[in-house]
C-alpha positions as CSV (number, residue, x, y, z in Angstrom):
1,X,110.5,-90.3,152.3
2,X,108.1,-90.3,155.5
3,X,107.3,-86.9,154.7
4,X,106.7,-87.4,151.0
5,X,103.7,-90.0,152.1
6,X,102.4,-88.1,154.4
7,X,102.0,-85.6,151.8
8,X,100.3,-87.6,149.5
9,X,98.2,-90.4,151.0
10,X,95.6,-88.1,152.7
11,X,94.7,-86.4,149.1
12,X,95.0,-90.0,147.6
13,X,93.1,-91.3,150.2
14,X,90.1,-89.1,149.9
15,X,90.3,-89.3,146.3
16,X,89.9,-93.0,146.0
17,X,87.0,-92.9,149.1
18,X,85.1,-90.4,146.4
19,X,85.3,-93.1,143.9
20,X,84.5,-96.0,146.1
21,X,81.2,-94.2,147.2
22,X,80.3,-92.9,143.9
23,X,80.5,-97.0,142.9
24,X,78.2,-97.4,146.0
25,X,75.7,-95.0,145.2
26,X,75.5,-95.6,141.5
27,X,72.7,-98.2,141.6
28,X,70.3,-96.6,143.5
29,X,68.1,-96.2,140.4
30,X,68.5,-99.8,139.7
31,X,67.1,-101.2,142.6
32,X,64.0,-98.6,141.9
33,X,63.7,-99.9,138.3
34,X,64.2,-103.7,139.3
35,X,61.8,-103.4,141.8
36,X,64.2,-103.9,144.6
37,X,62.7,-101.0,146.1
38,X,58.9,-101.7,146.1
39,X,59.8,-105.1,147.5
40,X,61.1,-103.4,150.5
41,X,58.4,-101.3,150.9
42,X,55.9,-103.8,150.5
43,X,58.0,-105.5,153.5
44,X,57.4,-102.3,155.9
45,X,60.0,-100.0,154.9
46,X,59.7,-96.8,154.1
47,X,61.2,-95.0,151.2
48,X,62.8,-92.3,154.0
49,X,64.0,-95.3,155.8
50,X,65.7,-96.7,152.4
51,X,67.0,-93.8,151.5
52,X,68.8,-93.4,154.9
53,X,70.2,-96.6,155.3
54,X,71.9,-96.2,151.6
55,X,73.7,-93.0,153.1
56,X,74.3,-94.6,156.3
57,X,75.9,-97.9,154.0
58,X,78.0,-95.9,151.9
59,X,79.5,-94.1,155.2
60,X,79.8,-97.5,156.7
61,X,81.8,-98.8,153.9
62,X,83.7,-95.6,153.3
63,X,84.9,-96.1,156.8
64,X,86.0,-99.3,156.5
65,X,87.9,-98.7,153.2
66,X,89.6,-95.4,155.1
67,X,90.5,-98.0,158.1
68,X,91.9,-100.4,155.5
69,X,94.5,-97.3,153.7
70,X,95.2,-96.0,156.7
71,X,96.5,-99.3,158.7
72,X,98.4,-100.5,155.3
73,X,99.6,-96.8,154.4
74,X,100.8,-97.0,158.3
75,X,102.9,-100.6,157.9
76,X,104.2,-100.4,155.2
77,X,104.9,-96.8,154.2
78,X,105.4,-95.9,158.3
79,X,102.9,-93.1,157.5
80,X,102.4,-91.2,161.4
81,X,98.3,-91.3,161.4
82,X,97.9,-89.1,164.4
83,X,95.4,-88.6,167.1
84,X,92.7,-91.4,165.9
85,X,89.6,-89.4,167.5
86,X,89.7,-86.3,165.0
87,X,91.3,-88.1,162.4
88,X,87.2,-90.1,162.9
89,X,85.6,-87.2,162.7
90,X,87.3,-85.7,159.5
91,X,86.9,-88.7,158.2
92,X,83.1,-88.5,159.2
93,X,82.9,-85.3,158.2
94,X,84.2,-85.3,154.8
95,X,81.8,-88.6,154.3
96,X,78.9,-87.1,155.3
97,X,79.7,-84.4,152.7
98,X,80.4,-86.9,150.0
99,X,77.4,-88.5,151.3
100,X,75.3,-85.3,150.5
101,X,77.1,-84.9,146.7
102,X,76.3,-88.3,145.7
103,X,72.4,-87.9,146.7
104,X,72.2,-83.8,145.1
105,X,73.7,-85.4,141.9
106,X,72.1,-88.8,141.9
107,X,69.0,-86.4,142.6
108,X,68.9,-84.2,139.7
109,X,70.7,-86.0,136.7
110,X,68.6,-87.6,134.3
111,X,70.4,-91.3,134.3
112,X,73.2,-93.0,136.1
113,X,75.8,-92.4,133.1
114,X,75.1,-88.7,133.5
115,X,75.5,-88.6,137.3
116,X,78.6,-90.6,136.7
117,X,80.2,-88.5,134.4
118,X,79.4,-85.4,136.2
119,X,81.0,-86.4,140.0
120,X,84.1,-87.7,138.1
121,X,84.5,-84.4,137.0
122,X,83.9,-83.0,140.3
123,X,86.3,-85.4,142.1
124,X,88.9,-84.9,139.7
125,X,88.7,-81.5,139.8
126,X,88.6,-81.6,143.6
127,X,91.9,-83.7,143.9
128,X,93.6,-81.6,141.1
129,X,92.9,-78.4,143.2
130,X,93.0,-80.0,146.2
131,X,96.3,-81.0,146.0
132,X,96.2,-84.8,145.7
133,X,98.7,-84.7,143.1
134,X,101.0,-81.7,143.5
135,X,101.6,-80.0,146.7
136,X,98.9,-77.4,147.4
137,X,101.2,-75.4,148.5
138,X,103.1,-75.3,144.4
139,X,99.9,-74.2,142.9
140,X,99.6,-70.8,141.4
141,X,97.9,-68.2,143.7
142,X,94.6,-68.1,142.3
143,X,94.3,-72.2,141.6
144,X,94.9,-72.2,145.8
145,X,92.6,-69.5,146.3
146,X,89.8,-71.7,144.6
147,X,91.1,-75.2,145.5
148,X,90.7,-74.6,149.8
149,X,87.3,-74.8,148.8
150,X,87.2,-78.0,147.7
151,X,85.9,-81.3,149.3
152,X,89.9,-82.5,149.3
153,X,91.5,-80.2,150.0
154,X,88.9,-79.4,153.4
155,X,90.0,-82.9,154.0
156,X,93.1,-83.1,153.5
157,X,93.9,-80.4,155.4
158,X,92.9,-81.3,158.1
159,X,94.7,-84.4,158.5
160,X,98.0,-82.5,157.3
161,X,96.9,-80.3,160.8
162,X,97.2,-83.5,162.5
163,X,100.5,-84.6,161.1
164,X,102.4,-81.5,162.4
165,X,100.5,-81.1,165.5
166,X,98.8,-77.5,164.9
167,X,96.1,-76.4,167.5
168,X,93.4,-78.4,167.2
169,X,90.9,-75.4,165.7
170,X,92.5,-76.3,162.4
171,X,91.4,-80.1,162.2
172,X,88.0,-78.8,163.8
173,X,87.2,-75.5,161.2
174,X,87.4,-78.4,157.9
175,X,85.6,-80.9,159.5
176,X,82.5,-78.8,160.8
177,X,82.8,-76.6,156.9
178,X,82.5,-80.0,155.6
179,X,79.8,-81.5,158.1
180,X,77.6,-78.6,157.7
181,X,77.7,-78.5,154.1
182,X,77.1,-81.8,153.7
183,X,74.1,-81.8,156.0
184,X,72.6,-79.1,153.5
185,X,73.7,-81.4,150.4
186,X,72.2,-84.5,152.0
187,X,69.1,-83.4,153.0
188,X,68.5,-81.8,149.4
189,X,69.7,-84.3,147.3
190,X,67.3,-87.1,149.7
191,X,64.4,-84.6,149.0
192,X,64.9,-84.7,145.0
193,X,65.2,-88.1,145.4
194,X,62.4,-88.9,147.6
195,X,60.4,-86.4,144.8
196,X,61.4,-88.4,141.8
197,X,60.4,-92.0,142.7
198,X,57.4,-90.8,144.2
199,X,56.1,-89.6,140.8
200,X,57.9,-92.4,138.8
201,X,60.5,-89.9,136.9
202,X,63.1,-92.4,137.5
203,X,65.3,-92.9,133.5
């Protein structure tokens, strides 16, 4: 049974984390329409500055929820979470990345419901390719072929590289694809955010 959780939780876990920071992320229009926003400003902040410390929040809280699963997924279900330092930076990694989806979409969708409906999509998607709820590995050829590609499975695999000790390259290669991807996402997504409540195109 060991194995069986150690097959699923990491999928799962991700999974849930995409959810969790999509909730996060989601009222980041609000708090531009309520004014939130201008108060801080007005207080010395600067809209770079606010934009940041959303990101830098949601990885925060992501982090923490991760901790949480991974301590109770340990007790109770005697999941082996292996080698704490690069199971952080997957972790890291694959937050910065959803980090960097959340702004790009947030960014260019016209209203929260839009945004919302399009990243459950993705995340869906993701953790149906992924393998979050079949084995990866049971997937046709050409569903595996496209699903390695995806946010999940990136993840997941590399915490699957930590459960049966493989060389360390293959936690490393996921968590830099990730990193580096979501460093482009992030700093796109800020910029079309930055853009659209500087002109007041906020829906």
């Amino acid at each position: 049974m060991k194995d069986i959780f150690e097959f699923m939780f990491p999928g799962l876990m991700l999974m849930w984390v995409c959810f969790i920071g999509n909730a996060l992320f989601a009222d980041i229009f609000e708090e531009y329409k309520s004014n939130t926003l201008a108060r801080m400003i007005g207080s010395g902040m600067t809209l770079w500055e606010f934009l940041v410390s959303k990101v830098l929040r949601g990885m925060v809280v992501c982090w923490i929820c991760e901790l949480l699963l991974i301590v109770f997924t340990g007790i109770v279900f005697d999941v082996g979470w292996r080698n704490p330092l690069m199971l952080l930076m997957l972790l890291t990694s694959f937050n910065l990345f959803l980090m960097g989806l959340l702004a790009l979409v947030y960014g260019h969708a016209k209203s929260t419901d839009l945004a919302n409906g399009i990243l459950v999509f993705v995340f869906l998607f993701s953790a149906m390719l992924g393998g979050s709820f079949v084995r990866f590995q049971d997937l046709p050829p050409a569903l595996q072929a496209v699903g390695q590609w995806t946010m999940i499975r990136l993840g997941s695999y590399g915490i699957e590289s930590l459960f049966q000790s493989r060389p360390p390259w293959e936690a490393i290669r996921p968590s830099l694809i990730l990193s580096a991807m979501g460093l482009f996402l992030l700093g796109l997504g800020i910029r079309v955010i930055r853009k659209r409540f500087e002109s007041g195109n906020v829906a």
